[in-house]
C-alpha positions as CSV (number, residue, x, y, z in Angstrom):
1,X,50.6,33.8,6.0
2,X,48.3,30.7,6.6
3,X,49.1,28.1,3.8
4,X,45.4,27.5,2.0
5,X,44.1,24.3,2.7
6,X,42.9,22.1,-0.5
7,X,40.7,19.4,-0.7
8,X,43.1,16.7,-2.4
9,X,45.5,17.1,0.9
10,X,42.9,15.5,3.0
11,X,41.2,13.0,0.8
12,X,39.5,11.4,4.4
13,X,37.8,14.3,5.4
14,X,34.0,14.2,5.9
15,X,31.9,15.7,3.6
16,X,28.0,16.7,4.5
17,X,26.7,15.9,1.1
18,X,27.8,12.0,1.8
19,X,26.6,12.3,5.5
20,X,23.3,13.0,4.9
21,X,22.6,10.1,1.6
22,X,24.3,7.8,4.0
23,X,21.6,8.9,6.8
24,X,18.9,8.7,3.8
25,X,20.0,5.1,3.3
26,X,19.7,4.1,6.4
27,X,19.4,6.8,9.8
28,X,22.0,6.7,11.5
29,X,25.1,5.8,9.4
30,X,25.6,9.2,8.7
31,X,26.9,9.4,12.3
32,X,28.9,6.3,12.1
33,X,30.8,7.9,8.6
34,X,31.3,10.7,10.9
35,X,33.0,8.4,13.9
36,X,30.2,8.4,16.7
37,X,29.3,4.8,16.0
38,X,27.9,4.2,19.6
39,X,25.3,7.3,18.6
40,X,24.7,5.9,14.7
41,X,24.0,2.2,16.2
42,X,21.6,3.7,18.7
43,X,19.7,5.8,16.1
44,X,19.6,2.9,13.8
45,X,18.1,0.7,17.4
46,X,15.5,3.4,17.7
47,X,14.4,4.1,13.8
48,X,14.0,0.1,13.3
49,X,11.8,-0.5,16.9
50,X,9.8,2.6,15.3
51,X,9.8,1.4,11.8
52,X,8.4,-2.3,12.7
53,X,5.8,-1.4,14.9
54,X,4.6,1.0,11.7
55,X,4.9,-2.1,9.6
56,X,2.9,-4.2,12.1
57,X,-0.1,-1.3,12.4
58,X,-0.3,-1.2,9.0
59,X,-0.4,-4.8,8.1
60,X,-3.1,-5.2,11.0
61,X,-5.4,-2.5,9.7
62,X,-8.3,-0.9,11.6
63,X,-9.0,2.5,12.4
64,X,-6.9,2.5,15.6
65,X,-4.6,0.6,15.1
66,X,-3.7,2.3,11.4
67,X,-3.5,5.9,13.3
68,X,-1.7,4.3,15.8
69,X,1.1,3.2,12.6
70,X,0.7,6.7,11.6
71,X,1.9,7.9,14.7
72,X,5.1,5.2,14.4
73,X,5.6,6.5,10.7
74,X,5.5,9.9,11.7
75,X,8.4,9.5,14.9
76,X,10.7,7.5,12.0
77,X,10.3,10.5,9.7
78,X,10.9,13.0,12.4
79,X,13.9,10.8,13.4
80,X,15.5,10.6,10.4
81,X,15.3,14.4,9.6
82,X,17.0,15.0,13.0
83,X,19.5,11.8,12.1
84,X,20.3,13.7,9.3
85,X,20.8,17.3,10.4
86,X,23.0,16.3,13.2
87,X,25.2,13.8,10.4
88,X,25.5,17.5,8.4
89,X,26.6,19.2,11.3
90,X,29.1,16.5,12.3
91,X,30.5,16.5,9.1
92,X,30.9,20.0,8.9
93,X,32.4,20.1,12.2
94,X,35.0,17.1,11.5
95,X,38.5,17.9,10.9
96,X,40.1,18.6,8.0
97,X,42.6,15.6,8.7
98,X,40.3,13.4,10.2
99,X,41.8,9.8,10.7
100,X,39.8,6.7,9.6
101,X,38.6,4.7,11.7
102,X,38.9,0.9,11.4
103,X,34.6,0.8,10.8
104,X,35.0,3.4,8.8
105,X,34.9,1.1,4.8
106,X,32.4,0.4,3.1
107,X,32.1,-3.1,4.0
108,X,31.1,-2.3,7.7
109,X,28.5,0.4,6.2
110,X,26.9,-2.5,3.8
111,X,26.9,-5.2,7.3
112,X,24.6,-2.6,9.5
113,X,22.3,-1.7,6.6
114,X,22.2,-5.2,6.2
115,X,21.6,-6.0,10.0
116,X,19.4,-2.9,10.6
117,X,17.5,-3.5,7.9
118,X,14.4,-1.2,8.7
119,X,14.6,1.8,5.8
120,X,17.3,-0.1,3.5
121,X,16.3,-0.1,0.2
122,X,16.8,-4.4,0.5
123,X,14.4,-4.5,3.3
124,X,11.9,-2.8,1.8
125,X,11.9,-5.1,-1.2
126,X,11.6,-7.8,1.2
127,X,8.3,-6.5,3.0
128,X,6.8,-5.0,-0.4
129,X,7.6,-8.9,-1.9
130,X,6.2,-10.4,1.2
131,X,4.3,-9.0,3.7
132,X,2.9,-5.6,2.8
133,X,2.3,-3.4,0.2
134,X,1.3,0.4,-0.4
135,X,-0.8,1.3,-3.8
136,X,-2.1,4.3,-5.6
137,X,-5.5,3.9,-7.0
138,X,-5.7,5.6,-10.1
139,X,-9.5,5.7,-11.1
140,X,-13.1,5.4,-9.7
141,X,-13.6,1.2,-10.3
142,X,-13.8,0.5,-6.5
143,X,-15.7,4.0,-6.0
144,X,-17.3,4.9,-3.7
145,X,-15.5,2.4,-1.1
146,X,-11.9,3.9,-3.0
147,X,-11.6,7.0,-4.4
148,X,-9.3,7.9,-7.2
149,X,-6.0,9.4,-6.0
150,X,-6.2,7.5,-2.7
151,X,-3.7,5.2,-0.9
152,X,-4.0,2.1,0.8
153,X,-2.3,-1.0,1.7
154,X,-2.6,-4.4,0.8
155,X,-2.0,-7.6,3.2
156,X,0.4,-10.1,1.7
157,X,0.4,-12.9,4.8
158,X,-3.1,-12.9,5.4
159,X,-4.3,-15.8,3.2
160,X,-1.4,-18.0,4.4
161,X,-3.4,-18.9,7.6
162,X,-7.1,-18.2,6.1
163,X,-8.7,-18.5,2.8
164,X,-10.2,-15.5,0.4
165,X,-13.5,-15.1,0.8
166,X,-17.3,-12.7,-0.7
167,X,-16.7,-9.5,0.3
168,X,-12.7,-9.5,0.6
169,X,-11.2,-6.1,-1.7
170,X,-8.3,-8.3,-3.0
171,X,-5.2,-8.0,-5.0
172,X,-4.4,-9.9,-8.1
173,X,-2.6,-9.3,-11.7
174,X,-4.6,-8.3,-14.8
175,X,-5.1,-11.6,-16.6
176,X,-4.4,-9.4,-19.5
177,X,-2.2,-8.0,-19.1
178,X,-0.2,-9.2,-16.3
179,X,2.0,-5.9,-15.2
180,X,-1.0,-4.4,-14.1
181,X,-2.0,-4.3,-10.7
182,X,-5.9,-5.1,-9.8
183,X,-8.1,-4.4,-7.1
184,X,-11.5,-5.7,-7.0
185,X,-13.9,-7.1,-4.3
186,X,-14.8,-11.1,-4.5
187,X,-18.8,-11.2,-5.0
188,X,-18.8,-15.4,-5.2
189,X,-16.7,-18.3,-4.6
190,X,-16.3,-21.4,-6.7
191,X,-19.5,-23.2,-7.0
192,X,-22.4,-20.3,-6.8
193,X,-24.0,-19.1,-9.4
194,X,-23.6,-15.3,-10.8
195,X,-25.3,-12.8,-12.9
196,X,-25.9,-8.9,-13.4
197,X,-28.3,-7.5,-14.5
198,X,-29.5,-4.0,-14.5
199,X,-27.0,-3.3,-11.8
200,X,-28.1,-6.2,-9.8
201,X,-26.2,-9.0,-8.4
202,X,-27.5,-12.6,-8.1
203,X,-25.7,-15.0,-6.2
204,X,-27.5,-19.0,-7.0
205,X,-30.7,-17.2,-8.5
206,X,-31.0,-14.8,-5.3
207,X,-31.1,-11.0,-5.7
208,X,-28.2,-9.8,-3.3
209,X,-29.9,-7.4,-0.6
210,X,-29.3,-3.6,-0.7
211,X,-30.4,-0.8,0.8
212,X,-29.8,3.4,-0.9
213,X,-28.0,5.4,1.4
214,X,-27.7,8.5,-1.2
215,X,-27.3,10.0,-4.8
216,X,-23.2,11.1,-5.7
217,X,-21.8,12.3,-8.3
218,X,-18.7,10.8,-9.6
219,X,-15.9,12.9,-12.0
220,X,-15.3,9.9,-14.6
221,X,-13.9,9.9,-17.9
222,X,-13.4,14.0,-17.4
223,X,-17.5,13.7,-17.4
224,X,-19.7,13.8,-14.0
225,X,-21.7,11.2,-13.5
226,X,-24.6,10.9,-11.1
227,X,-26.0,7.6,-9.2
228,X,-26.6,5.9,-6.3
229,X,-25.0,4.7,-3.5
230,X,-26.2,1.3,-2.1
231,X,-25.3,-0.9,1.4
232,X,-25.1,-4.5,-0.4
233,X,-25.0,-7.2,2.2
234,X,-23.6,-10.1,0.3
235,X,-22.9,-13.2,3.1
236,X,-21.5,-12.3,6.1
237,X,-20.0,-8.9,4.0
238,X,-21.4,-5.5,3.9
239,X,-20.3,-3.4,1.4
240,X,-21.4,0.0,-0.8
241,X,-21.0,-0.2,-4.2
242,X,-22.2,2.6,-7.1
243,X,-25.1,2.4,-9.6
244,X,-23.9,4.9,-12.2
245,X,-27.7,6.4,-13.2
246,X,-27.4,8.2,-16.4
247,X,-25.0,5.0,-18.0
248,X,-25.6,4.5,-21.4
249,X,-28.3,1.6,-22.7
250,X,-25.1,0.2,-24.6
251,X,-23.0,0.4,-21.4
252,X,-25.4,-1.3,-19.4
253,X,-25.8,-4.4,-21.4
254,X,-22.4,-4.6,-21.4
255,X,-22.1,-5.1,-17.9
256,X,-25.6,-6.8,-18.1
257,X,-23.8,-10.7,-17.1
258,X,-24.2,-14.2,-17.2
259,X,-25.4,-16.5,-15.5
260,X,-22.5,-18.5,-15.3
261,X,-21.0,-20.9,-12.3
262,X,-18.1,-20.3,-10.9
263,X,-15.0,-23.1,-11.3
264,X,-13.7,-24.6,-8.3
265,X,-11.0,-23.1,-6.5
266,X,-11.7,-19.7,-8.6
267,X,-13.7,-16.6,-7.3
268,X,-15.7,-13.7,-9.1
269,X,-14.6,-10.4,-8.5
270,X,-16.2,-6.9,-9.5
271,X,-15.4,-3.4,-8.9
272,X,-17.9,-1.7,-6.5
273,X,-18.7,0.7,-9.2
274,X,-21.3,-1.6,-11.3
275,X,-20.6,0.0,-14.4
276,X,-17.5,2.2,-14.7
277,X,-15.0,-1.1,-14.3
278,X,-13.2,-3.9,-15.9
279,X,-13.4,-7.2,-13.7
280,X,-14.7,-10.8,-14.2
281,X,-17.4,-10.1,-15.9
282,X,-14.3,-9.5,-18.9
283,X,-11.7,-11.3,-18.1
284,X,-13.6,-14.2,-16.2
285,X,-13.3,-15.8,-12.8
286,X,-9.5,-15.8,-11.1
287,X,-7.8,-18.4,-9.2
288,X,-7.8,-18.1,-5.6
289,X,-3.5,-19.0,-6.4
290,X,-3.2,-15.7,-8.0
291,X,-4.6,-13.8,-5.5
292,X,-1.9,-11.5,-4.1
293,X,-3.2,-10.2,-1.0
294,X,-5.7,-8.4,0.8
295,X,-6.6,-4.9,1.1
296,X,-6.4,-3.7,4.4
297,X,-7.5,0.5,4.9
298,X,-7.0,3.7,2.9
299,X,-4.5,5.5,4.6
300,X,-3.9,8.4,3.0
301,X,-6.1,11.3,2.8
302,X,-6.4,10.7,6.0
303,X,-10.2,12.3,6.2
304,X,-10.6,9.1,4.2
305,X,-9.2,6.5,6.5
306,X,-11.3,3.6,6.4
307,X,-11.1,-0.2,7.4
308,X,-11.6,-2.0,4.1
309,X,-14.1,-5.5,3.8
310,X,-16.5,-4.3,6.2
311,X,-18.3,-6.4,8.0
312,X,-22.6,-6.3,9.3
């Protein structure tokens, strides 16, 4: 009679369960805990070449390039489910007894997520601190250039070699409230003049041109609101932005503004819904310092895609 075989007589043997969150981590270590370290280094090879040109496509922005990142995100996801089916099976498959290998501590397993980087928890900090940055918009404000519910990604290098300028859709802190991300469009730069009125821009006393492309009808505030949609070329930007018809009297004198000159080294920003949105017009102008980044394309739905500060 076989003697039964107990789990606290082989404390080294490999178990699936860690396999997998070790592949989850980072693809590719799962392999490595399992003892193929030549096939866990290649994944890991593989995953970050994939993984960077995704960062790179989405940092660039544009309509091909963004489905070409896509394309790159979709190979790293596809990898790491394979990575970690084949870490399961190798666990499974692994010896009751197996022996340790001298890479197998958790030391080593810390250096190559640490020299991999790409999908490390670490790294990703890094980009989302530095470079890049994906967001959830939440509401209507930036309607009908972003939709509520849609995803897109912000550009955190670009104003290191280039300064913010009308028409850029921007990232900034809430000035009041300052853990609340903000996404608005910069209508004028330190120096020119704004107002509103009645919907209306004026940049130094000059109505900013539009031209109606078509009526919408916006589900705000669990209430459907109706308005136009306008082409407003503002400089060298081209933009739509939203004129909510059926806004209250009180709402539009509200948003009814100014004029007032903007401070040096400070822009104006508005949401490209005129009405429905909090922006300078209630907090006041920002400084160009606090500006965080750059919005690049809505990525997700991807029906939706769309390269953000268009241009004529």
């Amino acid at each position: 009679m076989e003697a039964e075989v107990r789990e606290t007589d082989y404390p080294n043997r490999r178990r699936p369960w860690v396999a997998v969150l070790l592949t989850v981590v980072m693809p590719g270590l799962g392999q490595v805990y399992c003892g193929a370290i030549s096939i866990g280094i290649t994944i890991m090879l593989v995953v970050t070449m994939f993984s960077s040109l995704w960062m790179f496509g989405m940092m660039r922005g544009g309509a091909p390039v963004t489905a070409f990142s896509m394309m790159m995100w979709g190979i790293v996801a596809f990898a790491t489910l394979v990575a970690a089916i084949d870490a399961y099976r190798r666990a499974r498959r692994t010896r009751y007894d197996y022996k340790l290998k001298d890479y197998n501590h958790w030391g080593t397993y810390v250096a190559l997520v640490w020299i991999g980087g790409a999908g490390t928890v670490g790294y990703t900090a890094m980009v989302k601190m530095n470079m890049w940055e994906a967001f959830r918009v939440p509401n209507y404000n930036m309607a009908p250039t972003v939709m509520a519910n849609e995803r897109l990604t912000a550009n955190k290098m670009i104003y290191r070699k280039s300064e913010p300028k009308r028409g850029d859709v921007v990232l900034f802190d809430n000035p009041k409230n300052r853990r609340q991300n903000q996404i608005k469009r910069i209508v004028a730069m330190g120096g020119e003049t704004v107002e509103v009125r009645d919907g209306v821009l004026i940049i130094n006393g000059q109505n900013v041109e539009r031209e109606w492309v078509e009526k919408i009808v916006l589900p705000i505030d669990q209430e459907k609101v109706a308005g136009d949609v306008f082409w407003e070329t503002n400089g060298a930007a081209r933009y739509r932005v939203f004129i909510a018809g059926e806004a209250s009297d009180e709402a539009k004198q509200e948003k009814d503004f100014g004029p007032v000159t903007v401070p040096a080294y400070q822009c104006f920003v508005m949401g490209d819904n005129r009405y429905y949105t909090r922006d300078s017009r209630d907090y006041g102008s920002i400084s160009l310092g606090a500006i965080r980044g750059r919005f690049q394309a809505i990525y997700w739905p991807y029906r939706r895609r769309a390269v953000l500060n268009a241009q004529p």
